[in-house]
C-alpha positions in Angstrom: -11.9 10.9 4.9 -11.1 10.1 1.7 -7.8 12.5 1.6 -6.7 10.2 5.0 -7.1 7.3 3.0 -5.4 8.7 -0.3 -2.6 9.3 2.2 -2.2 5.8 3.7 -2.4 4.5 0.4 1.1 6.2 -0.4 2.1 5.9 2.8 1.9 2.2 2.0 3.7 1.7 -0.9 6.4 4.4 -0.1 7.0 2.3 3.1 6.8 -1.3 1.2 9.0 -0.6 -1.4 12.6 0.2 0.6 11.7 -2.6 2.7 10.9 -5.1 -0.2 14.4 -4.4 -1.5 16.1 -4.6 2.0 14.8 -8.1 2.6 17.4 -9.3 -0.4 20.1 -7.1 0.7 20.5 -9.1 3.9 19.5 -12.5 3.0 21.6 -12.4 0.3 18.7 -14.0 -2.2 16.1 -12.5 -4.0 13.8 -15.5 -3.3 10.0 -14.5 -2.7 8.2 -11.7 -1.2 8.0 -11.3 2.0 4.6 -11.3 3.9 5.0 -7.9 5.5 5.5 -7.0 1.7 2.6 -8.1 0.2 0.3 -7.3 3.0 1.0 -3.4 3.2 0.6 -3.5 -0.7 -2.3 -5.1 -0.2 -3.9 -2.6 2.2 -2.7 0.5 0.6 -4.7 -1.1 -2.6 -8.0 -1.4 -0.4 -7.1 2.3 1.0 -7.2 3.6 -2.4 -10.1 2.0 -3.5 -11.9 3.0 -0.7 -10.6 6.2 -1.3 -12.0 6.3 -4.5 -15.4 4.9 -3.7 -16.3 7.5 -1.0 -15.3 10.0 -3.4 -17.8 8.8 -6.4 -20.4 8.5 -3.8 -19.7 11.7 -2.6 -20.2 13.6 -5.8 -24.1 11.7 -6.1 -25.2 12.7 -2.9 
């Protein structure tokens, strides 16, 4: 479970990055973030974490 999780987390921020810098492209300003954005940053943070916690509970059990 945590390897699925490790691998969203990437997934995440490989997929948020192109589409943080496409948003400018087209708009033609670099104004803000957009929501889309911030929220698949935001859940590839709470993948990893997670991640993270059910592997140091893992290694006391």
């Amino acid at each position: 479970m945590a390897e699925i999780l490790e691998v969203i987390m990437i997934v995440s921020f490989g997929a948020s990055w192109p589409m943080n810098v496409i948003k400018p492209y087209r708009s033609r300003t670099a104004k803000g973030k957009s929501l889309a954005f911030l929220l698949l940053i935001f859940f590839g943070y709470i993948a990893g974490i997670t991640s993270k916690l059910i592997n140091v509970f893992h290694v006391f059990n």
